[in-house]
Each structure stands twice: as structure tokens, then as C-alpha cells.
PyMOL Python script that loads the backbone (N, CA, C, O; Angstrom):
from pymol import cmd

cmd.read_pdbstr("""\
ATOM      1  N   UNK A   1     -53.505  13.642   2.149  1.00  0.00           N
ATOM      2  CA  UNK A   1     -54.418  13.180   3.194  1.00  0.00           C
ATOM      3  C   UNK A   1     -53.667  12.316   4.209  1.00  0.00           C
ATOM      4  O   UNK A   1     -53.789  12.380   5.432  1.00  0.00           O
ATOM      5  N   UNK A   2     -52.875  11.503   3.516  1.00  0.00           N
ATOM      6  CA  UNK A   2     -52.326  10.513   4.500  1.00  0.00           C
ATOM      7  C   UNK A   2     -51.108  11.492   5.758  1.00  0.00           C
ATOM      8  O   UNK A   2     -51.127  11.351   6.980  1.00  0.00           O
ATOM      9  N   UNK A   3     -50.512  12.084   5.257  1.00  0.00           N
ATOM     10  CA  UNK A   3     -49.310  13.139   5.579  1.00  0.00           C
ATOM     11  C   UNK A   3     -50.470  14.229   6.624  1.00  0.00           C
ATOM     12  O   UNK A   3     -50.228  14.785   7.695  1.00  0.00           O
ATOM     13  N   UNK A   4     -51.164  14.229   6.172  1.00  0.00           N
ATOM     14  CA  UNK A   4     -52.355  15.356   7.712  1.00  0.00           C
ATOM     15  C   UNK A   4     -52.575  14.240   8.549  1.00  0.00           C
ATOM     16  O   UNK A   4     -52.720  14.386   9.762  1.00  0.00           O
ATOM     17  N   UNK A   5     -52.620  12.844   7.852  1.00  0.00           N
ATOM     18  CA  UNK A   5     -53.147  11.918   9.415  1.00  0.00           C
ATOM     19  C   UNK A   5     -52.423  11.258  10.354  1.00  0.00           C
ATOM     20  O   UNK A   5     -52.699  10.622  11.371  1.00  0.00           O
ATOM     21  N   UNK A   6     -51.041  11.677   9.548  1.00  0.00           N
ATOM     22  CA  UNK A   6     -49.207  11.098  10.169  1.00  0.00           C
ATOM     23  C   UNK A   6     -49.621  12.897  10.759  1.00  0.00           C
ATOM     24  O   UNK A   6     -50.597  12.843  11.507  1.00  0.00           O
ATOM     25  N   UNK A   7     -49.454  13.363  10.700  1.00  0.00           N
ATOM     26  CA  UNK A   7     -49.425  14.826  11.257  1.00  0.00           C
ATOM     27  C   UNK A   7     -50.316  15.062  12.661  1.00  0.00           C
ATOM     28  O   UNK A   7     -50.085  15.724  13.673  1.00  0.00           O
ATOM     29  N   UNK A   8     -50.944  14.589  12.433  1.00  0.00           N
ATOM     30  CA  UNK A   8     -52.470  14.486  13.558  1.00  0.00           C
ATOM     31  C   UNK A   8     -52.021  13.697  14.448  1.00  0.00           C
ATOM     32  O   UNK A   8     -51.842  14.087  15.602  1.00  0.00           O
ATOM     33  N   UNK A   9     -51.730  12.277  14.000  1.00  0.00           N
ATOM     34  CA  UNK A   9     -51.436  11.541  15.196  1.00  0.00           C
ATOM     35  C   UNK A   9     -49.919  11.537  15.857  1.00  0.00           C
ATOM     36  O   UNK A   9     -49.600  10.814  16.801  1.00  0.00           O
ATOM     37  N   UNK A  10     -48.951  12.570  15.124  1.00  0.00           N
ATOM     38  CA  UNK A  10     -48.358  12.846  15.492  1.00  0.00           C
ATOM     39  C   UNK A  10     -48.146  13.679  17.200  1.00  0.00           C
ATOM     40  O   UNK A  10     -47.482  13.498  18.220  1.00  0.00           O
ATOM     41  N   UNK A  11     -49.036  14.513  16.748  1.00  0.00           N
ATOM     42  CA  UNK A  11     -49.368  15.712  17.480  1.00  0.00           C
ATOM     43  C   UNK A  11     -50.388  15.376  18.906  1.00  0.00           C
ATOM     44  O   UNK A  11     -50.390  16.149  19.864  1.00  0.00           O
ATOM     45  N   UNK A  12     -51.066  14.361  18.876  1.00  0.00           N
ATOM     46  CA  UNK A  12     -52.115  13.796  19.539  1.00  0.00           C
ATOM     47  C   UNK A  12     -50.952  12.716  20.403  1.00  0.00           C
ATOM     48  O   UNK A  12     -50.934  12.816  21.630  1.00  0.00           O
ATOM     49  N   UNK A  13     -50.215  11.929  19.880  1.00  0.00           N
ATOM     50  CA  UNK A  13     -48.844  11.124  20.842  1.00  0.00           C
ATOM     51  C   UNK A  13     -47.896  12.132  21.442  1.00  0.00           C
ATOM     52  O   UNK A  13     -47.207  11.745  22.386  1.00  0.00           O
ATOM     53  N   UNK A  14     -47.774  13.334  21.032  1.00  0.00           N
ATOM     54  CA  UNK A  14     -47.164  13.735  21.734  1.00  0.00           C
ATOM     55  C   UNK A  14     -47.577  14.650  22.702  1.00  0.00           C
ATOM     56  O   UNK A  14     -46.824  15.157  23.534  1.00  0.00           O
ATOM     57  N   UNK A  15     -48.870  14.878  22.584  1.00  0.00           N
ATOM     58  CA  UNK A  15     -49.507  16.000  23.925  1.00  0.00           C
ATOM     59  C   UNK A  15     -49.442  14.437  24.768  1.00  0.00           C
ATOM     60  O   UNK A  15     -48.691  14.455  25.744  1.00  0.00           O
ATOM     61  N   UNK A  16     -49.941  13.492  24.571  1.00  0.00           N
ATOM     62  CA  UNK A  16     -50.344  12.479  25.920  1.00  0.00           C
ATOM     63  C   UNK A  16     -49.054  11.780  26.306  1.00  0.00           C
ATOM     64  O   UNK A  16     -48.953  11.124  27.343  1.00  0.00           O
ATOM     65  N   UNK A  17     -47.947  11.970  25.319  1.00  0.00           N
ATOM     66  CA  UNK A  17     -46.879  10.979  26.168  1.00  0.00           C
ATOM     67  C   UNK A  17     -45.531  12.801  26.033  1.00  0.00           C
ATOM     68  O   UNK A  17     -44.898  13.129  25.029  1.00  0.00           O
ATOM     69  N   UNK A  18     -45.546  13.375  27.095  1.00  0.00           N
ATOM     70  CA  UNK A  18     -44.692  14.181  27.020  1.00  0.00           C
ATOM     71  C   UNK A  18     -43.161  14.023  27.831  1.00  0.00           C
ATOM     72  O   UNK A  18     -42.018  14.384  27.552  1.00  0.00           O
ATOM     73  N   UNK A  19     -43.794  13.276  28.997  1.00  0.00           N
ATOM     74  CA  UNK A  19     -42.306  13.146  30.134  1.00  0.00           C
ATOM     75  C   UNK A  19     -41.839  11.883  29.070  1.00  0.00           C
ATOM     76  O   UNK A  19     -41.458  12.604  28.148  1.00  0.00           O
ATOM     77  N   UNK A  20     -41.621  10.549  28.594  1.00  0.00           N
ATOM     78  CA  UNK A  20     -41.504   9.988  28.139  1.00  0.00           C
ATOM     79  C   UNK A  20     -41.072  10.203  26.504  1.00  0.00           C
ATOM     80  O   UNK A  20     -41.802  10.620  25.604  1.00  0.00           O
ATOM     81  N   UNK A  21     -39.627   9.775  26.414  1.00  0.00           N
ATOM     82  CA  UNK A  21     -39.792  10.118  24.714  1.00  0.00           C
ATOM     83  C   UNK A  21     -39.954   8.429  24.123  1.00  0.00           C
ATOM     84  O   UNK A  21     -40.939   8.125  23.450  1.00  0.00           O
ATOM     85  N   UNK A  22     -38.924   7.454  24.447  1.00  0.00           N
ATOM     86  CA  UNK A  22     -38.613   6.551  24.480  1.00  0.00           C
ATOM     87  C   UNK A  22     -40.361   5.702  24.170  1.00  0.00           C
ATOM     88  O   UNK A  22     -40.315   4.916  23.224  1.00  0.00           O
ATOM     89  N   UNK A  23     -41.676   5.808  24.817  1.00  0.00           N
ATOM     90  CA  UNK A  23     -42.704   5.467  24.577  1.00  0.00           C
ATOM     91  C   UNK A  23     -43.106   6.176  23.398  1.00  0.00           C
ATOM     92  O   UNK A  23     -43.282   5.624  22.312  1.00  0.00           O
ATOM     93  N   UNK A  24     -43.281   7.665  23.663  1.00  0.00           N
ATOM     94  CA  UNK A  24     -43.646   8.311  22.503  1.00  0.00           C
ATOM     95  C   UNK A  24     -42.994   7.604  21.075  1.00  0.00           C
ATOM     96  O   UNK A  24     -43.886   7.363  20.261  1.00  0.00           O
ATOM     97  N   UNK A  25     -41.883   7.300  20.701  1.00  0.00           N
ATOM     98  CA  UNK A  25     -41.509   7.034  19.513  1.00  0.00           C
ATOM     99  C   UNK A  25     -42.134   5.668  19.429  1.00  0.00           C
ATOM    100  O   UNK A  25     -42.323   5.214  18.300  1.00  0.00           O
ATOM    101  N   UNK A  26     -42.496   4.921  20.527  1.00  0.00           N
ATOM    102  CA  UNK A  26     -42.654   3.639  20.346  1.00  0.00           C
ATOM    103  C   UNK A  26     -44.228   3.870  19.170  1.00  0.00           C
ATOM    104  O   UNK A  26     -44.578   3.426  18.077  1.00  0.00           O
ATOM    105  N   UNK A  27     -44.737   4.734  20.112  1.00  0.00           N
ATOM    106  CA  UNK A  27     -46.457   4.863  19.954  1.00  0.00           C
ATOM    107  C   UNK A  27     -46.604   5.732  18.965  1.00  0.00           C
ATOM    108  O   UNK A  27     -47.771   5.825  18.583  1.00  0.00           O
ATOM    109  N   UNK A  28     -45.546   6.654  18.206  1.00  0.00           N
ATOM    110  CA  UNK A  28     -45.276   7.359  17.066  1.00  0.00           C
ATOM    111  C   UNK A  28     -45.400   5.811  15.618  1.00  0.00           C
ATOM    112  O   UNK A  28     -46.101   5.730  14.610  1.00  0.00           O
ATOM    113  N   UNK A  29     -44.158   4.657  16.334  1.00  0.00           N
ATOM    114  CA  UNK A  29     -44.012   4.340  15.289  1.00  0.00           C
ATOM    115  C   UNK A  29     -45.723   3.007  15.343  1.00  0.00           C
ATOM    116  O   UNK A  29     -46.212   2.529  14.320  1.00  0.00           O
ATOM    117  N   UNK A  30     -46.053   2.833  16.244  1.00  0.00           N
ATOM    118  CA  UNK A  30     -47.173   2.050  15.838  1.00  0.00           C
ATOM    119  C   UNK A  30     -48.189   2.746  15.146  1.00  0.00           C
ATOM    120  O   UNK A  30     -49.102   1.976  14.845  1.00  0.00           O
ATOM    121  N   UNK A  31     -48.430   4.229  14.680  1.00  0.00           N
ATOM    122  CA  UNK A  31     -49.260   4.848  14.420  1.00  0.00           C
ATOM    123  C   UNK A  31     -48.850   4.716  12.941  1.00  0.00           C
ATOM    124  O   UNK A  31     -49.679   4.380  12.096  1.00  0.00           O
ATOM    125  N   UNK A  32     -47.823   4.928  12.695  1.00  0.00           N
ATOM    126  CA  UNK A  32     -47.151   4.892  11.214  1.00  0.00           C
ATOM    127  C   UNK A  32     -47.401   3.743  10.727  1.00  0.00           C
ATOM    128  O   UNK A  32     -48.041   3.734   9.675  1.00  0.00           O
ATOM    129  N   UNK A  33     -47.007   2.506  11.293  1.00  0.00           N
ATOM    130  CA  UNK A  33     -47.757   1.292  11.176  1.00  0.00           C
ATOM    131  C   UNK A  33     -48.651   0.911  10.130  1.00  0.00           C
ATOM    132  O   UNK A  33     -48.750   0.292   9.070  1.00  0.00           O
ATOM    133  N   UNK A  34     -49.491   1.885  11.323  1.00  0.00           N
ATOM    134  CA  UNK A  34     -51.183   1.596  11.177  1.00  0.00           C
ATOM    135  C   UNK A  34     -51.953   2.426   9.972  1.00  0.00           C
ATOM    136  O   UNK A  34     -52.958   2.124   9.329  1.00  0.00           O
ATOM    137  N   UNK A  35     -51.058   3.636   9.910  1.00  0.00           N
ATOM    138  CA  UNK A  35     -51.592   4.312   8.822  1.00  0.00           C
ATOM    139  C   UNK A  35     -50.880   3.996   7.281  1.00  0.00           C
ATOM    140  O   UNK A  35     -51.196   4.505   6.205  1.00  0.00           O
ATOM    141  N   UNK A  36     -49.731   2.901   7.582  1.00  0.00           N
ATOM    142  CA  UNK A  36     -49.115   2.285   6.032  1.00  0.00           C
ATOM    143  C   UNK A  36     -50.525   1.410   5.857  1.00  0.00           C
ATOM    144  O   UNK A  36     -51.354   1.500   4.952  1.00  0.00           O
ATOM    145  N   UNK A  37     -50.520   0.408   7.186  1.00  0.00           N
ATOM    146  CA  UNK A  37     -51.370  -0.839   6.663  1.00  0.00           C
ATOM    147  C   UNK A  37     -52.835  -0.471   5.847  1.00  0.00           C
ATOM    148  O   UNK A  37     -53.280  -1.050   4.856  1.00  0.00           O
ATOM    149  N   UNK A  38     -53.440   0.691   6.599  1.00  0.00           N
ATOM    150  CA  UNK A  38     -54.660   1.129   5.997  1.00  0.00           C
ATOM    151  C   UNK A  38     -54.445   1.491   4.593  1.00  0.00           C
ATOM    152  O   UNK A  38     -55.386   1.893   3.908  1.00  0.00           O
TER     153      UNK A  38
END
""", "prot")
cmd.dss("prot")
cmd.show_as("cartoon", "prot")
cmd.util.cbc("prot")
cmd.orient("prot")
């Protein structure tokens, strides 16, 4: 479950941050974050 929701929000940061990678990883890794802390 957790690995589909790292997957999801994977996929969801990277349709909205595409010209940008440098943000994307930023906003990759706050998602990872967020889905350890939960």
C-alpha cells in the first residue's frame, strides 16, 4: 500500500513539475517525507 502511494505521488510530481527537475526531487523528497511520517 505504502509503495502504490510513493508510486502515485510520484507520478502526480512529476506530470506538474516537468521543465524543472531540481524542484521535482525537492517535492519528490517532501512526499517521501510525508508518507514515512504517516
Amino acid at each position: 500500500k505504502s509503495l502504490k502511494n510513493i508510486n502515485y505521488m510520484y507520478n502526480v510530481g512529476r506530470l506538474k513539475i516537468t521543465n524543472n527537475e531540481e524542484e521535482f526531487v525537492k517535492a519528490f523528497t517532501l512526499c517521501l517525507l510525508l508518507c514515512i511520517l504517516k
